[in-house]
N, C-alpha and C positions, 0 to 999 in steps of 0.2 A: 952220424947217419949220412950215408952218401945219398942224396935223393935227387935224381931227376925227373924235374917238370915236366907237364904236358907236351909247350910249347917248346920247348928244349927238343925234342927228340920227333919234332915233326908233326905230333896231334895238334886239332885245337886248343887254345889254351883252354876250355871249359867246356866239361861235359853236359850233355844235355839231358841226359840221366837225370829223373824225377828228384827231387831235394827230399829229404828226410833232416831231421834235428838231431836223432842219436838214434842208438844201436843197443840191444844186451850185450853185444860184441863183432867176434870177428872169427871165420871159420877159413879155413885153410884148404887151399885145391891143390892138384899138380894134374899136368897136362894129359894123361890120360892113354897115350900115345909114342909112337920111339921120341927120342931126343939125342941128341948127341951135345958131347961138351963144345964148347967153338971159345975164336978168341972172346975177347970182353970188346972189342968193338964193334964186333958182329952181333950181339945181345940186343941192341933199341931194333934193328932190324928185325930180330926174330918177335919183338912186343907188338911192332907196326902188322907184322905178318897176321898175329893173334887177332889184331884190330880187324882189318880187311878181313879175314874170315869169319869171324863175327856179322860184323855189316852185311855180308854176303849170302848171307845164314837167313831167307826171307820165312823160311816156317818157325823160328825161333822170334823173330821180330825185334833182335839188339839192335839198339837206339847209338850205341859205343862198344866197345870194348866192354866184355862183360866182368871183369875184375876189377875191385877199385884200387887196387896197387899188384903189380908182378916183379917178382925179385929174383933175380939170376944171379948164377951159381958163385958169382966172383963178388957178391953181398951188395949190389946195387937195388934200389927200391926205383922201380918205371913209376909214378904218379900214375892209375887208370882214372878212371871215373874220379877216385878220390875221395878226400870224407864229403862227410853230408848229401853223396849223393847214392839213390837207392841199389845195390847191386843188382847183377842179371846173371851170376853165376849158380845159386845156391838151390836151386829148382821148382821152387814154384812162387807166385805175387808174396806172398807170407813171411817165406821162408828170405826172400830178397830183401824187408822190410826187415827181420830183426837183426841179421846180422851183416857186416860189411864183408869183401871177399878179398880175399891175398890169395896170388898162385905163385909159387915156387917153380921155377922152369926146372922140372925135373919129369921124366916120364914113367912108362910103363915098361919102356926098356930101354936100353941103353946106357943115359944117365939117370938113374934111381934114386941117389939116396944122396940130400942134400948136404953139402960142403959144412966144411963149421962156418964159413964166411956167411952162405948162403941161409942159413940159422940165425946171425946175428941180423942180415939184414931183413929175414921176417921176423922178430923182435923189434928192429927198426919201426916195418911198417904197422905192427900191430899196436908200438907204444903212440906213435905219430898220431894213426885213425885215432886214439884214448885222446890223444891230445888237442889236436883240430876238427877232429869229428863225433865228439860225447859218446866213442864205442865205450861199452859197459867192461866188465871183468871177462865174459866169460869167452874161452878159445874152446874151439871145437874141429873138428873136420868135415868133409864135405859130407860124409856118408852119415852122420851123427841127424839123423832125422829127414833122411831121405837116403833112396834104396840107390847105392853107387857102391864101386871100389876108392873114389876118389879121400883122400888123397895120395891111394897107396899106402903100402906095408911100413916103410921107412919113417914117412914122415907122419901116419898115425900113430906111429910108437912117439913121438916125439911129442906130437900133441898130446898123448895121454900120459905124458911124466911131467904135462904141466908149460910144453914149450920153453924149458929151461935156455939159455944163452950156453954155449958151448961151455964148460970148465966152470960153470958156477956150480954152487954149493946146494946140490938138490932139494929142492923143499920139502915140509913135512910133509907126507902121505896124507890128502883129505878124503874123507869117507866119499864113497860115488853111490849116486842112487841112480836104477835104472827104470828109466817113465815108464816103459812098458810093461815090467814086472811090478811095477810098485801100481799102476793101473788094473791089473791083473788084481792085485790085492783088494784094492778098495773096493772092487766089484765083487770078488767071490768072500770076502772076509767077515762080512757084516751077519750072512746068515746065518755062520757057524756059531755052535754053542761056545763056552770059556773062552779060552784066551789064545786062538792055535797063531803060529807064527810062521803065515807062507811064503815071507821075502823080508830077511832079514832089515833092509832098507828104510821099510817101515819105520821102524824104529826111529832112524835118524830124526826122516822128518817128522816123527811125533815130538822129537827132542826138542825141534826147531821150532814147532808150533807153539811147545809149552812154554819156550824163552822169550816167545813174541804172547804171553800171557793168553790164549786162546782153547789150551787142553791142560786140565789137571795133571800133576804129576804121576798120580795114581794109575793113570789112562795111558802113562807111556810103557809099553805092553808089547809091540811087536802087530797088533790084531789092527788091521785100518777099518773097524769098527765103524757104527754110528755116530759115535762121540769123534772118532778121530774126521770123520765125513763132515761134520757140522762143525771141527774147527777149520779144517780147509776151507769149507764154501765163506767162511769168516775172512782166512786171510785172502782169496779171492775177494769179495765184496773191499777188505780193502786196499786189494791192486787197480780196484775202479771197475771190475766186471760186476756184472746182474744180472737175472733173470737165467737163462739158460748157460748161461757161463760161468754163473758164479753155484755149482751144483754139486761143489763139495769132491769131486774128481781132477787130480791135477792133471794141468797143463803142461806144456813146455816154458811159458814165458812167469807165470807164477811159481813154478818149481823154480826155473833160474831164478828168479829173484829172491826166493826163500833161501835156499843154497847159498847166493853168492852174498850174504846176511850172515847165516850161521855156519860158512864153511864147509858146505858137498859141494862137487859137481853132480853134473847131470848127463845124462847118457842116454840113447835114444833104447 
C-alpha cells in the first residue's frame, strides 16, 4: 500500500473531525466534476486543492477535508480525515456516522473510469479503514442511500461486482436485497390473504431470520407477513433498538448487519 500521511503532504497531522470507533463500512465517491489525468507529482496538490475547497464551503460547514482517504489514479491512497474519524462526505449527520468515505480522483468527465492502479489503491484504502478504523464488511457507493450520481457509471459497476482487485478471481454472486422494495413488502404484504410473493427478496431475508432461530421454517414463504414482521422487530430488539425502532420494518443498519451474517448485500 502506497500511503501517504497527513503530515507528509502538507495537512495537519490530525483531523479534527469528530472520533467515531467503527463504521458498517466504507462507501466510495468520485469527484463529481471534469478532471483531467496529470503527472503523479501533481496529485497531493490536487488533494490540498479538495481540502481548501472544502474549508471554504461555509454553507456546508467542513470541519477538513470531507473524505477520509482519496486515491489517485497512479494507486496512491492521500490519508483524509482517516479512520476513526466521522466523514463529511456521505450526505447527511447519519449517513457520515455509518460509513467512512474514499474518493477516487476520477470525474464526471474527462478522466472517468478508474485505472487498474487506481482500483488497487481503493482496496488499499478500504482494507486499511478495516484495519485501523473497525470499518465493517460492507462497500457501497455514494448514491447507495442517498439521492446522487456519485460515484459515477465506472466505478458503481465496480462497486457492485463487489470491488474486486483488478485480475482477481471474481467472487461468488451474493443474493442483493433491495430496502426499498423489501420495505414496500412489509408494509403492503401482511394484509393480503395466502401466501402472495411481491419481492422476491423477501425471501432471503426470511432465510436469514430463520438461521438466526427467529422465523419457523414453514414461514419462509416469500410473504413479509406478521410472523415475518415480529421476527424482524426480534432481530432489531437484538441489534439493541426499542420502542419505535425496533417495529419489525427494516432498516439500513440492521439489514446490513443481517446480510453481512447471512451473505446479501444491501441496496438502497
Amino acid at each position: 500500500m502506497d500511503l501517504v500521511r497527513r503530515a507528509a503532504y502538507g495537512l495537519p497531522a490530525t483531523s479534527p473531525a469528530a472520533y467515531i470507533a467503527s463504521t458498517e463500512g466504507v462507501k466510495v465517491h468520485y469527484l463529481g466534476s471534469e478532471y483531467s489525468s496529470r503527472r503523479h507529482d501533481l496529485c497531493d496538490d490536487y488533494v490540498r486543492a479538495i481540502r481548501a475547497s472544502h474549508l471554504a464551503n461555509t454553507a456546508e460547514g467542513y470541519v477538513d477535508i470531507a473524505y477520509n482517504a482519496v486515491v489517485c489514479e497512479h494507486g496512491t491512497v492521500y490519508e483524509g480525515r482517516g479512520p476513526n474519524h466521522r466523514s463529511g462526505a456521505n450526505g447527511t449527520a447519519a449517513l457520515n456516522t455509518a460509513t467512512y468515505s474514499v474518493c477516487a480522483l476520477v470525474g464526471s468527465s474527462g478522466l472517468t473510469t478508474p485505472t487498474d492502479a487506481q482500483l488497487h489503491g481503493l482496496r488499499d484504502a478500504i482494507e486499511w479503514l478495516r484495519a485501523e478504523g473497525e470499518a465493517g464488511d460492507y462497500i457501497g457507493g455514494h448514491r447507495d442511500g442517498y439521492a446522487t450520481s456519485c460515484p459515477g457509471g465506472p466505478l458503481y459497476d465496480w462497486v457492485k461486482r463487489g470491488a474486486p482487485r483488478p485480475g482477481a478471481t471474481p467472487p461468488p454472486t451474493s443474493p442483493v436485497v433491495d430496502l426499498s422494495r423489501l420495505i414496500s413488502a412489509a408494509t403492503v404484504d401482511p394484509p393480503k390473504s395466502g401466501t402472495p410473493v411481491s419481492y422476491a427478496g423477501v425471501r432471503t431475508v426470511e432465510a436469514a431470520l430463520q438461521a438466526e432461530g427467529l422465523l419457523a421454517a414453514s414461514l419462509v414463504d416469500g410473504h413479509f407477513g406478521t410472523s415475518t414482521i415480529a421476527a424482524y422487530r426480534a432481530w432489531q430488539q437484538r441489534c439493541g433498538y426499542s420502542g419505535a425502532d425496533a417495529d419489525g420494518i427494516p432498516g439500513r443498519t440492521s439489514l446490513s448487519r443481517l446480510g453481512a451474517a447471512h451473505g446479501f448485500t444491501v441496496t438502497a
